[in-house]
KEPAVEX-904092 format. One record per atom (N, C-alpha, C): residue in three letters; x, y, z. Coordinates in steps of 0.001 Angstrom, whole numbers, padded with zeros to 6 digits, always signed. Each point is the difference from the previous one (the first is absolute). Layout:
BEGIN
ALAXYZ ...
This chain:
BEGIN
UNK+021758+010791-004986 UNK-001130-000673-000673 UNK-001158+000994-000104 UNK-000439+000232-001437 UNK-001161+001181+000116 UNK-001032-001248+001068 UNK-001133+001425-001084 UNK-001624-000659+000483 UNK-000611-000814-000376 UNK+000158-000204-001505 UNK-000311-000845-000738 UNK+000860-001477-000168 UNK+001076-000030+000453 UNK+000620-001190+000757 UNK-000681-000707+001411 UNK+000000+001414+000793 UNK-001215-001040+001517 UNK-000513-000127-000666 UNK-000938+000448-000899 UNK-001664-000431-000570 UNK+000295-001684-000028 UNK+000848-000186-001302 UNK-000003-001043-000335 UNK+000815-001377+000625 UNK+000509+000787+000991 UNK+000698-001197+001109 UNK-000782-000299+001028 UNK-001316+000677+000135 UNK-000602-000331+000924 UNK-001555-000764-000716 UNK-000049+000100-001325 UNK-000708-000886-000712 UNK+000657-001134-000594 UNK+000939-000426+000534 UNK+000966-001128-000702 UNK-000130-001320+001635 UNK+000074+000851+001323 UNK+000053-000228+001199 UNK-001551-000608-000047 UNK-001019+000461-000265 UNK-000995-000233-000020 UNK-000289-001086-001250 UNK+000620-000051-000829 UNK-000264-000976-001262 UNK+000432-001241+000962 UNK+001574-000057+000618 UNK+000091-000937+000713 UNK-000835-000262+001662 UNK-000237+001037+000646 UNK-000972-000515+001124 UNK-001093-001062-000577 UNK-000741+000363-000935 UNK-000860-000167-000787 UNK-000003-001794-000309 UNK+000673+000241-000447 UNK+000651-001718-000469 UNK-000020-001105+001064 UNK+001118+000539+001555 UNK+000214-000403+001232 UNK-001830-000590+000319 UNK-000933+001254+000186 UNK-001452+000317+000360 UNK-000542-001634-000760 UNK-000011+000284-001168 UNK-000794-000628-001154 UNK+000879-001654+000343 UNK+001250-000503+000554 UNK+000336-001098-000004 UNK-000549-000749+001506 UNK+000285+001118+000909 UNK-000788-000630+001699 UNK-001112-000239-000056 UNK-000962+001076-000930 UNK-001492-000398+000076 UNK-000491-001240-000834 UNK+000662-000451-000968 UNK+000196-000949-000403 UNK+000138-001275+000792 UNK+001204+000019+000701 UNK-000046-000864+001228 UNK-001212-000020+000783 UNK-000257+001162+000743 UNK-001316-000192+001168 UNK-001013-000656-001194 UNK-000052+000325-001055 UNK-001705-000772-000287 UNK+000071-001424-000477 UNK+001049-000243-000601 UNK+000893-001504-000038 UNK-000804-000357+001214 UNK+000768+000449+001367 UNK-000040-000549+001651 UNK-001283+000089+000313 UNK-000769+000693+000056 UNK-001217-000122+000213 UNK-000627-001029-000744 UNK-000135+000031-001097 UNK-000953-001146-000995 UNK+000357-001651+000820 UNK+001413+000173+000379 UNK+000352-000621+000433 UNK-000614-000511+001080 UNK+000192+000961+001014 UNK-000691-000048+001488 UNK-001455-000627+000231 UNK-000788+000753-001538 UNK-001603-000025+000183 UNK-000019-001411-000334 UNK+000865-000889-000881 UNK-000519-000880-000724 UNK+000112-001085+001054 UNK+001619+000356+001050 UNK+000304-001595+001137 UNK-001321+000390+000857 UNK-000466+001433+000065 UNK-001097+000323+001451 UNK-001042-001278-000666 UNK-000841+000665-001160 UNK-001010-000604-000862 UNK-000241-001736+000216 UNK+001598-000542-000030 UNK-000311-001526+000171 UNK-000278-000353+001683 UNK+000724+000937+000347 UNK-000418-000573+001172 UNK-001030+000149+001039 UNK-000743+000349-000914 UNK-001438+000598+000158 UNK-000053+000956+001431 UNK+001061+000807-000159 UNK-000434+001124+001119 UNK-000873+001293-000739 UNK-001105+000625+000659 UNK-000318+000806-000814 UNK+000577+001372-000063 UNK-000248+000869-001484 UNK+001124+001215+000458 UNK-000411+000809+000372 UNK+000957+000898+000360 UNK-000181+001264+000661 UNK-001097+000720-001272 UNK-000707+001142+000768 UNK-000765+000687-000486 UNK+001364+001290-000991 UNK-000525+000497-000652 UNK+000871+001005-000625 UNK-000518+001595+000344 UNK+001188+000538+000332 UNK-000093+001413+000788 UNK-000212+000959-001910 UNK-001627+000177-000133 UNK-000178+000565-000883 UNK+000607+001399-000088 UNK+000131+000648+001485 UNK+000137+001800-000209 UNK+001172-000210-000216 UNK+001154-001423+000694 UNK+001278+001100-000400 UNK+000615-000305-001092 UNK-000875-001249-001385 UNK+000159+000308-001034 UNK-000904+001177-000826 UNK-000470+000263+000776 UNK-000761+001420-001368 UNK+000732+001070+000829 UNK+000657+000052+000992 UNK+000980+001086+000552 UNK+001140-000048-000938 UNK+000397-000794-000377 UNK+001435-000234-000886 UNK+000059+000663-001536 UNK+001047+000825+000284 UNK-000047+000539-001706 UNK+000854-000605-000485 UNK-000399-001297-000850 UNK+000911+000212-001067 UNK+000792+000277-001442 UNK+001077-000027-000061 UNK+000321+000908-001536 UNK-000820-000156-000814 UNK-000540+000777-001048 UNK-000246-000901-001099 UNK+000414-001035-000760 UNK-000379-000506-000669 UNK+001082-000834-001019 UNK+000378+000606-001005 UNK+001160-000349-000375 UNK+000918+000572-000973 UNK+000966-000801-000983 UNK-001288-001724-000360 UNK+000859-001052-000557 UNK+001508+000782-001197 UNK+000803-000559+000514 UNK+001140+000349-001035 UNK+000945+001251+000321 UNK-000819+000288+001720 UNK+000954+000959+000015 UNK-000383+001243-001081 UNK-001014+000536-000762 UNK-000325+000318-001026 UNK+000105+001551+000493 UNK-000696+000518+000766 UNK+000278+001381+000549 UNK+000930+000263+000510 UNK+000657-000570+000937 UNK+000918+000310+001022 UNK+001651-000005-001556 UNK-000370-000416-000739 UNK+001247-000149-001353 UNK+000051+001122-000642 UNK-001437+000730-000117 UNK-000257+000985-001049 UNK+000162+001371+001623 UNK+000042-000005+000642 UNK+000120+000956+000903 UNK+002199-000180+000230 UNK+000298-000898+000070 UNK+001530+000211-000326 UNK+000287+000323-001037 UNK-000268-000551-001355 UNK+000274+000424-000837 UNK-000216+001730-000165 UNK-000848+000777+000797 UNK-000875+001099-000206 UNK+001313+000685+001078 UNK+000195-000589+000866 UNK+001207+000964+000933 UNK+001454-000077-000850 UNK+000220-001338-000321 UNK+001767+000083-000492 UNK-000436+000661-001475 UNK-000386+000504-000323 UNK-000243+000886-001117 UNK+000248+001503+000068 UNK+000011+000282+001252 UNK+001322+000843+000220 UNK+001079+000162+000664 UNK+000265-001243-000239 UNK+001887-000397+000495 UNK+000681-000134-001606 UNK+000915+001311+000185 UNK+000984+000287-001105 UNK+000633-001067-000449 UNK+000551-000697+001174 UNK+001407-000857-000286 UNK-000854-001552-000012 UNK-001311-000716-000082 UNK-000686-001085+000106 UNK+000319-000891-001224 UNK-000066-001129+000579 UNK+000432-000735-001580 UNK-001304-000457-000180 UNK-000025+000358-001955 UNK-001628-000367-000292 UNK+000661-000873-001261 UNK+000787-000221-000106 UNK+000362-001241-001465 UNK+001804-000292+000119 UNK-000546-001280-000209 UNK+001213-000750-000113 UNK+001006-000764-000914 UNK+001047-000241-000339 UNK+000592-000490-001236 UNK+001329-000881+001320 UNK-000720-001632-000660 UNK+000490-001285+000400 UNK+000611-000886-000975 UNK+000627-001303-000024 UNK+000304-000538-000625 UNK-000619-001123-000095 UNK-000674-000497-001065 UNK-001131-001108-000172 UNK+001135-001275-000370 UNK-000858-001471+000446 UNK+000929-001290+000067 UNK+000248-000129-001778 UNK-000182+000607-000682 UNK+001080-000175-001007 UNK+000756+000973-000474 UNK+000162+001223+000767 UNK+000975+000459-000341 UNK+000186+001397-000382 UNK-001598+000313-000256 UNK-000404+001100-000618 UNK-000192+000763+001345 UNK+000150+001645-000583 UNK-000324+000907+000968 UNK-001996-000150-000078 UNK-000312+000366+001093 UNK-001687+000177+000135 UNK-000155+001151+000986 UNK-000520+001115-000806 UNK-000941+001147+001053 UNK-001070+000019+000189 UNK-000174+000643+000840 UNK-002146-000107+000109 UNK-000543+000197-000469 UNK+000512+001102-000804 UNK-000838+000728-000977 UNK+000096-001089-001445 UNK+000347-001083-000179 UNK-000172-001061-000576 UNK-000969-000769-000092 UNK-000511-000435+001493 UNK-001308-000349+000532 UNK-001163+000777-000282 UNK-000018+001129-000193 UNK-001177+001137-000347 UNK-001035-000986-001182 UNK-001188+000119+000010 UNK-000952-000032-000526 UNK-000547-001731+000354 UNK+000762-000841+001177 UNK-001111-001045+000371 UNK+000359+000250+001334 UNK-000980-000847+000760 UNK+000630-000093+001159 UNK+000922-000736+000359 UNK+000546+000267+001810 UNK+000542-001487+000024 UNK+000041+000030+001539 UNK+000969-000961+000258 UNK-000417-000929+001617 UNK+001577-000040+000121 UNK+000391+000744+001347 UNK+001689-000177+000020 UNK-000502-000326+001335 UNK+001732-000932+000271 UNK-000017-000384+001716 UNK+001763+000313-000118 UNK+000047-000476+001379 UNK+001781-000032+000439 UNK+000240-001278+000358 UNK+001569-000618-000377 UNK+000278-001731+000222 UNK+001641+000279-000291 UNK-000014-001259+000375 UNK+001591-000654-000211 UNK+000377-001135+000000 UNK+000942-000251-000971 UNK-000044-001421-000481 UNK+000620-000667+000806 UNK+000444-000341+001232 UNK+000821-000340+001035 UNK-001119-000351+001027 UNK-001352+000663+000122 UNK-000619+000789+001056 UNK+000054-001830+000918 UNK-000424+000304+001375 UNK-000288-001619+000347 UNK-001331+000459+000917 UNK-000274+000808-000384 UNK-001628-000080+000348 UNK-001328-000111-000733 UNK-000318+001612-000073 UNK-001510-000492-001182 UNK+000156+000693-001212 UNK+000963+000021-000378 UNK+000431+000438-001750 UNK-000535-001258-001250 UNK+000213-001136+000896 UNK-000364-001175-001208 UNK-001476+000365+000319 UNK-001179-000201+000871 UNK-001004-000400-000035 UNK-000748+001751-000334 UNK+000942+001143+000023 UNK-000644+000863-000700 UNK+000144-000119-001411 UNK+001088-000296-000591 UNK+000647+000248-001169 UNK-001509-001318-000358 UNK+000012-001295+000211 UNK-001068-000851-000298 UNK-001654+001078+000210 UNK-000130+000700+000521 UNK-001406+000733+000276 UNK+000362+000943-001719 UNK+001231+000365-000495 UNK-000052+000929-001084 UNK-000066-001063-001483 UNK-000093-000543+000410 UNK+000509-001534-001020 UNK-001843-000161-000040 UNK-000358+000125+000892 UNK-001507-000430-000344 UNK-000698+001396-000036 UNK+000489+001073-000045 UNK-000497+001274-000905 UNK+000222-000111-001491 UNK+001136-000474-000304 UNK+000529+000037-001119 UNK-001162-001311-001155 UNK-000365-000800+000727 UNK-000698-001137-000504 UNK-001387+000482-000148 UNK-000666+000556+000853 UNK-001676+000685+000189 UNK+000266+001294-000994 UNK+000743+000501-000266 UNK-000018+001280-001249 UNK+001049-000243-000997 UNK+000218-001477-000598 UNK+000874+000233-000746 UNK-000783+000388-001649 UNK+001187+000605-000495 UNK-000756+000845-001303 UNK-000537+001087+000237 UNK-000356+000421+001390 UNK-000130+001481+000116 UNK+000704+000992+000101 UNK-000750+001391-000114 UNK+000958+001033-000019 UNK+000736+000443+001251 UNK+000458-001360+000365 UNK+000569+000747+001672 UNK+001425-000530+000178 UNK+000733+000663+000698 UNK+001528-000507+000167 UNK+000155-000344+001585 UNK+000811-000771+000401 UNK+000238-000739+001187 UNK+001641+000501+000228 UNK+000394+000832+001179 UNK+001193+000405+000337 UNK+000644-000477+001276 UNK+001222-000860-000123 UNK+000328-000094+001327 UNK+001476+000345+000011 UNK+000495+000917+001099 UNK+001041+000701-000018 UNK+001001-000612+001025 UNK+001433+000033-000076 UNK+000614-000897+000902 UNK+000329+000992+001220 UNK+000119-000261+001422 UNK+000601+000850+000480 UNK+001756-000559+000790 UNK+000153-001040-001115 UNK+001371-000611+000523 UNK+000536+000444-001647 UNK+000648+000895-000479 UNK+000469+000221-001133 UNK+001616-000738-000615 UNK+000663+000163+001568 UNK+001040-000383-000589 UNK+000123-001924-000179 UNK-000872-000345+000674 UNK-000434-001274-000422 UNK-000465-000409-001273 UNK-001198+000920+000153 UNK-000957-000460-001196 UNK+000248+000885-001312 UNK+000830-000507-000538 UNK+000436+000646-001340 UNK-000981-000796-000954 UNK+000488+001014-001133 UNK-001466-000627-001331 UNK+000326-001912-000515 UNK+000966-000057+000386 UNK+000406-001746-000071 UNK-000960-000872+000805 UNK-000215+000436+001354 UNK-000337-000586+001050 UNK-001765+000187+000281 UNK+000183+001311-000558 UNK-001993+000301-000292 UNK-000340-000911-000759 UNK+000561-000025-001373 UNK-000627-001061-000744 UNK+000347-000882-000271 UNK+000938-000573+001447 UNK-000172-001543+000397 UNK-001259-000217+001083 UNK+000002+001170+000663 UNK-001453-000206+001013 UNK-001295-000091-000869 UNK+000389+000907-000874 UNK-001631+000394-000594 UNK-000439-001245-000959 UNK+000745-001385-000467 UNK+000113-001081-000528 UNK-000603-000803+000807 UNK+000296+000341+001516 UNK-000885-000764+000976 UNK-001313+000002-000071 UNK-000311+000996-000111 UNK-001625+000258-000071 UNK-000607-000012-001181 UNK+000619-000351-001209 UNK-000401-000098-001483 UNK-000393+002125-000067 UNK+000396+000652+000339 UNK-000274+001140-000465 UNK+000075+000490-001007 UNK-001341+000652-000943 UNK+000483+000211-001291 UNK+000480+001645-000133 UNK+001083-000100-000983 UNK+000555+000992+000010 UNK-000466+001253-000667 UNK-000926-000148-000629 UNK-000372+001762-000010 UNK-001242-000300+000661 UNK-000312-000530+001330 UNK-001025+000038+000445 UNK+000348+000731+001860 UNK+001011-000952+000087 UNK+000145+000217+001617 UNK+001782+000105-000269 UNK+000131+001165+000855 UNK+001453+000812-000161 UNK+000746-000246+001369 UNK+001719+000304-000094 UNK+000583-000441+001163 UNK+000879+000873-000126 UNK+000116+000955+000524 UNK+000615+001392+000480 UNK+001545-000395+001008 UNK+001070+001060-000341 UNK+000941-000389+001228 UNK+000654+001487-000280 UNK+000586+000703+000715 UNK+000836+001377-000041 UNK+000857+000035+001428 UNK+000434+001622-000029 UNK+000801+000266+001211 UNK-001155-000575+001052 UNK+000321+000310+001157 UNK-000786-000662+001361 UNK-000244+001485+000110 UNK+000356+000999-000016 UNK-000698+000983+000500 UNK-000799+000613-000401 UNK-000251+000102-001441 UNK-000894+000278-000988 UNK-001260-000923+000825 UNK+000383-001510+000105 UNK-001476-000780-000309 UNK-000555+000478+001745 UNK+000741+000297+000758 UNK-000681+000122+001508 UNK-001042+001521-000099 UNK+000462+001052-001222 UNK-000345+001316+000251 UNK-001178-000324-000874 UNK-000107-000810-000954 UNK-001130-000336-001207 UNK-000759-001247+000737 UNK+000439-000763+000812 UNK-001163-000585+001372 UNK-000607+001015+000444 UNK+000707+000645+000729 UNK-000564+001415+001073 UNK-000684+000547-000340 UNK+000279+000863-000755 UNK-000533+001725-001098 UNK-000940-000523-001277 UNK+000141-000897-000564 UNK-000541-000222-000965 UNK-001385-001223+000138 UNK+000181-000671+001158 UNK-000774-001073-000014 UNK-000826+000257+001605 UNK+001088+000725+001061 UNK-000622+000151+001324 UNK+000120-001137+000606 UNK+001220-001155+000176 UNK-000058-000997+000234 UNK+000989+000429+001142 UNK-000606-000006+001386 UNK+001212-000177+001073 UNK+001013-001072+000383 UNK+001279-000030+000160 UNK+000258-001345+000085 UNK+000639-000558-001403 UNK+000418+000628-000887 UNK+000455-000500-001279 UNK+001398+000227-000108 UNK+001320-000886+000475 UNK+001441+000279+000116 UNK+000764-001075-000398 UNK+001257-000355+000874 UNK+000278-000980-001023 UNK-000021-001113+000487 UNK-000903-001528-001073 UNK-000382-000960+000463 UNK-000806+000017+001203 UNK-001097+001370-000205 UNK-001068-000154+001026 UNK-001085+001153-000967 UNK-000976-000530+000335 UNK-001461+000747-000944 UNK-001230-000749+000456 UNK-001065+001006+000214 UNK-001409-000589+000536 UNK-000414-001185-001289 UNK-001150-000669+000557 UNK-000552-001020-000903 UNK-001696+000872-000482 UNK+000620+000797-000912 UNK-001160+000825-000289 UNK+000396-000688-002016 UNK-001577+000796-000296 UNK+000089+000338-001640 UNK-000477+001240-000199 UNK+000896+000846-000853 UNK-001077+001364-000423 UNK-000339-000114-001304 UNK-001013+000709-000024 UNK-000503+000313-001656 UNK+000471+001098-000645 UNK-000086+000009-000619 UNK+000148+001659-001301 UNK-000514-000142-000675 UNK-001094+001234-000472 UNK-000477-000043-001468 UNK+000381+000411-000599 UNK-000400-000091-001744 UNK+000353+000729-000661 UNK+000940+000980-000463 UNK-000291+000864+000817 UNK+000360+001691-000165 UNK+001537-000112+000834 UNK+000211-001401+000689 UNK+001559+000039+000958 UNK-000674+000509+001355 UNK-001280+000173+000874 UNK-000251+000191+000985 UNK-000290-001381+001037 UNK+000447+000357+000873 UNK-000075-001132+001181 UNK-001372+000365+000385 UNK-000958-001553+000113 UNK-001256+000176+000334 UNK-000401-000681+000936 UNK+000394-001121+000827 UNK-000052-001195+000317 UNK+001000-000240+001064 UNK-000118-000801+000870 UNK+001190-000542+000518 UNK-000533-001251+001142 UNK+000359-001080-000200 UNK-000928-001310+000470 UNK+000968-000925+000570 UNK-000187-000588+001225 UNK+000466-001028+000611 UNK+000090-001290-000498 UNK+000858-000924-000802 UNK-000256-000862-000807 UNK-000324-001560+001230 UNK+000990+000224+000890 UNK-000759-000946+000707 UNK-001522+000124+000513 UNK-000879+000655+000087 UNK-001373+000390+000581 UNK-000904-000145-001437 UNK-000689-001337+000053 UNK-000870-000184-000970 UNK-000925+000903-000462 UNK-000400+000247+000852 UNK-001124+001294-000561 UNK+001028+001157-000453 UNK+000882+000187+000328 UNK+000486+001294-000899 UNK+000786-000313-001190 UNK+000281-001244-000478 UNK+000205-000660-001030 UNK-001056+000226-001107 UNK-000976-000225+000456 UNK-001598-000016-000600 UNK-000022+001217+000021 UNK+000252+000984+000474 UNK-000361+001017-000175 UNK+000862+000873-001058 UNK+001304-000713+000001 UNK+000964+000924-001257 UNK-000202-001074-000840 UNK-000994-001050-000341 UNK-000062-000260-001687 UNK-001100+000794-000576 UNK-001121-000025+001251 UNK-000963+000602-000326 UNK+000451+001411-000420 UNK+000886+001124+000511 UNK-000005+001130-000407 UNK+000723+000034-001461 UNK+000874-001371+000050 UNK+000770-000384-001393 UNK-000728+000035-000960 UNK-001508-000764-000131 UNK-000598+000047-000459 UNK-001070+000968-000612 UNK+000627+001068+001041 UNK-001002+001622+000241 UNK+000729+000738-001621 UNK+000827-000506+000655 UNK+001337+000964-000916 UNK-000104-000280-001569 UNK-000127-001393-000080 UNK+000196-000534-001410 UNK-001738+000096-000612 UNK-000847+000093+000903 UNK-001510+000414-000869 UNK-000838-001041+000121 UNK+000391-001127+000961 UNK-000169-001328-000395 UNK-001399-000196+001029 
């Protein structure tokens, strides 16, 4: 493995620490709000707050969208020879689709499966209401299967019927399984993308086919935060 492989395996490690970080702290402030609100009724008064060892605390900046930490991978696997930067899938009717197809709007891809028995319906429903807040715009909606030999183009667009998806609006991808795990990985930075298993993320791309974005669809605020950049994108 060169150098430029650690580089980027140890910014992929960190994309996922990152995530782990960003879901516990989530919890503690859940638990706390929590804590303050049963203390509050019961009229105990609270603790004073240890001012130094929050102004002792560094923390990260913010980086809604993942926005730097994307453009700094993208900036390392840019010199990995063998990296996959475009892909050619098979769309639910039938037609071949490459990326370089997608070029000149943006769009919003995730990973699913039509089998899934977890949160594939209530993501696939979170893309269903992207598709409704920008319909008529210049943006495309991608969701790629990572159960292929299941989800053939019959079965996509029996799923994609579920969700009223319109068809040159929001796309349903299926290929080899190894292609779509290396175009999770390399192309999107999604750890965790194999078969009949993939994070509950959304990424963006603009325009130009660059990954800009990458947002937790369950975590409201980062929902809000990739329409808002959706919105960055389209001028709006």
């Amino acid at each position: 493995m060169n150098r430029t492989s650690f580089r980027l395996m140890g910014i992929l490690l960190g994309l996922f620490a990152g995530t782990v970080v960003a879901m516990v702290s989530v919890s503690i402030r859940r638990a706390r709000r929590g804590n303050e609100t049963a203390t509050a009724d019961l009229g105990t008064p609270m603790l004073p707050t240890d001012h130094a060892s929050i102004n002792d605390a560094q923390p990260a900046p913010p980086d809604p969208g993942r926005r730097r930490q994307l453009q700094e991978l993208r900036d390392v696997s840019a010199g990995e020879p063998n990296w996959t930067r475009s892909f050619e899938l098979t769309e639910r009717s039938g037609r071949t689709l490459r990326s370089e197809d997608l070029l000149g709007e943006p769009y919003v891809v995730c990973f699913f499966f039509s089998t899934c028995p977890g949160t594939c319906t209530r993501q696939s429903g979170e893309m269903r209401l992207l598709q409704s807040k920008f319909k008529g715009k210049p943006i495309k909606l991608v969701s790629i299967s990572v159960d292929p030999e299941i989800d053939t183009p019959e079965v996509l667009r029996a799923y994609a019927d579920r969700f009223n998806a319109a068809p040159d609006q929001w796309l349903f991808l299926t290929g080899p399984l190894e292609d779509i795990i290396r175009i999770g990985t390399e192309m999107f930075f999604l750890p965790g993308v194999e078969l009949r298993g993939h994070p509950d993320r959304f990424c963006l791309v603009n325009a130009k086919g660059e990954l800009v974005g990458s947002y937790n669809w369950k975590d409201t605020e980062e929902l809000e935060q990739l329409v808002a950049h959706i919105e960055e994108l389209l001028g709006q």
